[in-house]
N, C-alpha and C positions, 0 to 999 in steps of 0.2 A: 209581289205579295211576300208577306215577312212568314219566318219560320212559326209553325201553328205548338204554343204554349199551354197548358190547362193546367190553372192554377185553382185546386182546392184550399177552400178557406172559410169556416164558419161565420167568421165576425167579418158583418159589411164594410166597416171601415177599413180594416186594413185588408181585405179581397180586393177596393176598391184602390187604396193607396198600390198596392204591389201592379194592380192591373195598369196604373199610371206609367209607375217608374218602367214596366217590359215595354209598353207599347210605346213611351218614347223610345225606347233603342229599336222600335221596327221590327217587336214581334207580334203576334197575332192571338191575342190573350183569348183562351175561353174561361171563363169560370163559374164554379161548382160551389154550393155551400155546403154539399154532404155528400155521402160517400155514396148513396145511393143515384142520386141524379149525377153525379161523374160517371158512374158505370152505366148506367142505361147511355148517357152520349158515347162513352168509351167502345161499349157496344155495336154502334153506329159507325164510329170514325176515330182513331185513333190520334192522339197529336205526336210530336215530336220529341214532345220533353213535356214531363208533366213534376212538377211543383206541388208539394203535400202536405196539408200541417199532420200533427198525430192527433190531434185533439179534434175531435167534428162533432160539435153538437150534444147532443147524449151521448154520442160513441166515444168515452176516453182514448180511445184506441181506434178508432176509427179509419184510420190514418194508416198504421199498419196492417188494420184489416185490406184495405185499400190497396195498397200495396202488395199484398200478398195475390189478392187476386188480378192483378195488374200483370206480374210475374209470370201468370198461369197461360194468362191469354197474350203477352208480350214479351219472351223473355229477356229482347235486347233493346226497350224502350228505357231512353233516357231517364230516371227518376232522381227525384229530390226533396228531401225532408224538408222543412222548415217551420220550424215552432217555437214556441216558447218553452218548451221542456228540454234544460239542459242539462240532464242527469244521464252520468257517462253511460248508465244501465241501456236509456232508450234509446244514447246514439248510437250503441252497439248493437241491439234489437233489432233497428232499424237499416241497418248496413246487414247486419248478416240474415234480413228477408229481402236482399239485393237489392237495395236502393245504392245508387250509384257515390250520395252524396251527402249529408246530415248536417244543417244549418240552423245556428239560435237567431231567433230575430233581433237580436240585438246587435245583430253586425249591421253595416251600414248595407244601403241600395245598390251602392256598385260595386257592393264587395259578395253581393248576391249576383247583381249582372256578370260581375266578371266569373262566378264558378258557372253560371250558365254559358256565359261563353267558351268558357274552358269546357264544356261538356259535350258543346256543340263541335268542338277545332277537335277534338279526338275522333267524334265518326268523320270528319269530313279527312282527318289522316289516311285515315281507314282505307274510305271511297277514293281519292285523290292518290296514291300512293300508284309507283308505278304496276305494274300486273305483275311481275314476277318477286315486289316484295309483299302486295297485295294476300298470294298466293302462296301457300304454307304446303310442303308435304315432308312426313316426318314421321319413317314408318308409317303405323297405321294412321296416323292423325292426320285431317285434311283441315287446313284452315283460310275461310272463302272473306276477305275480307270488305269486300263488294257487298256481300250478303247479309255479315259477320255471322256465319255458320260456323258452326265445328262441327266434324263426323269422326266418328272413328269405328275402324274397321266399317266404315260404310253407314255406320249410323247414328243420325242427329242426337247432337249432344246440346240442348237448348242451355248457353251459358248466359250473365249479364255481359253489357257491353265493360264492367271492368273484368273480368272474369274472362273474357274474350282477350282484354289486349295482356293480363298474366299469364295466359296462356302461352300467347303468342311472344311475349317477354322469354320465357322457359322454354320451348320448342324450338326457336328459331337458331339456337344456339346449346345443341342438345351435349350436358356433361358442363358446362358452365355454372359454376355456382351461381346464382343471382342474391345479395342480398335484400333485406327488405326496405331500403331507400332506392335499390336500385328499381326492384317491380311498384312501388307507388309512383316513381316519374315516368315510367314505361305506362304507367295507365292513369298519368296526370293528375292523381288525385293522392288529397293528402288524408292518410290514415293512418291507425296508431299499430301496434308492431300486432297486437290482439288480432283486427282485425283484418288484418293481412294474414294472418295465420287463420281465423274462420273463413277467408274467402278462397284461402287454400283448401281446407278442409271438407268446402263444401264443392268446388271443385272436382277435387278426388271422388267425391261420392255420386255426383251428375257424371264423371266416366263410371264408375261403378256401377250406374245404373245399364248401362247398355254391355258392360265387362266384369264381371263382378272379379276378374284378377288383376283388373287395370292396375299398374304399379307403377305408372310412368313418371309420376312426382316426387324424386324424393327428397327427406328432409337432409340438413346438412345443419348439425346441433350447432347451435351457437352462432352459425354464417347466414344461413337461407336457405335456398332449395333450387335443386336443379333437374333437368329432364333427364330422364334414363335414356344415353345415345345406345342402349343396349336392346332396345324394344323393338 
């Protein structure tokens, strides 16, 4: 049985083309026309990697509605934009409501398969990895890569899975500056210097939520940012 995909898609034709080209490479496509019949299934049973246009129907936005609530009830479920709206606005929009990945349909089939590939070879790094690089501790921060959990001081820090491996980039080598070429190949994906900087930013504010002094990221002007080995 192939990895379980759910691709949203208003327009039958191309829900139906996209449904082609996954299930030749041996995944197991579900799909949705709308935002609402995804989340009633989503409800039900979750998949592996879910595929998203922003456009659903009447909902212009639909899409990052979708996502947002996707976030609530999954926060280290693979996602991936994919639409015809190429304006730098919504790919940023859309990356910093933590979709992992933002794609115009203008790029080719297997230039889509391969980021899903690429999406899929990071959690399986993750889960594959031996147990003691699996396993993070770092001060307070525990990081479960089995699980992909973060805790700190004890409690669940629900991150995305690129949000997990930034972490885990900055942590595992605490007082290292990281630039930001360095943390988008640490978490495979390619983003613009903005949104490496918003998914730092939000980051900091999911420890914040549970630390409201958490300090442990900090910026390095001009280079990048590194973990406080002082925490």
């Amino acid at each position: 049985m192939g990895r379980r995909v759910a691709l949203v898609e208003d327009e039958a034709a191309i829900r139906e083309n996209y449904r082609a080209v996954l299930s030749r490479q041996g995944y197991d496509v579900d799909v949705y026309d709308s935002r609402h019949s995804a989340m009633a299934a989503f409800r039900q049973r979750l998949p592996e990697l879910a595929v998203i246009d922003v456009g659903l129907g009447e909902e212009i936005e639909g899409g990052f509605d979708l996502c947002r609530e996707l976030r609530t009830m999954a926060p280290r479920l693979p996602i991936i934009f994919l639409t015809a709206r190429d304006d730098e606005i919504d790919a940023i929009t859309g990356l910093r409501l933590g979709a992992d990945d933002y794609l115009t349909k203008d790029i080719s089939s297997a230039h889509i398969v391969a980021r899903i590939v690429a999406l899929f070879r990071r959690i399986d790094a993750l889960r594959e990895a031996p147990e003691e690089q699996n396993h993070l501790e770092c001060g307070d921060l525990k990081l479960d890569g089995d699980c992909m959990e973060a805790r700190w001081r004890g409690e669940a820090v629900k991150l995305t899975l690129t949000e997990f491996w930034l972490v885990n980039c900055l942590a595992r080598h605490p007082g290292h500056v990281k630039n930001r070429q360095q943390l988008m190949d640490a978490a495979n994906v390619v983003l613009d210097d903005n949104t490496i900087t918003s998914n730092i930013k939000r980051v900091r504010k999911k420890f914040q939520v549970v630390d409201k002094e958490f300090n442990a990221i900090e910026t390095v002007y001009g280079f990048g940012y590194r973990w406080n080995r002082n925490v």
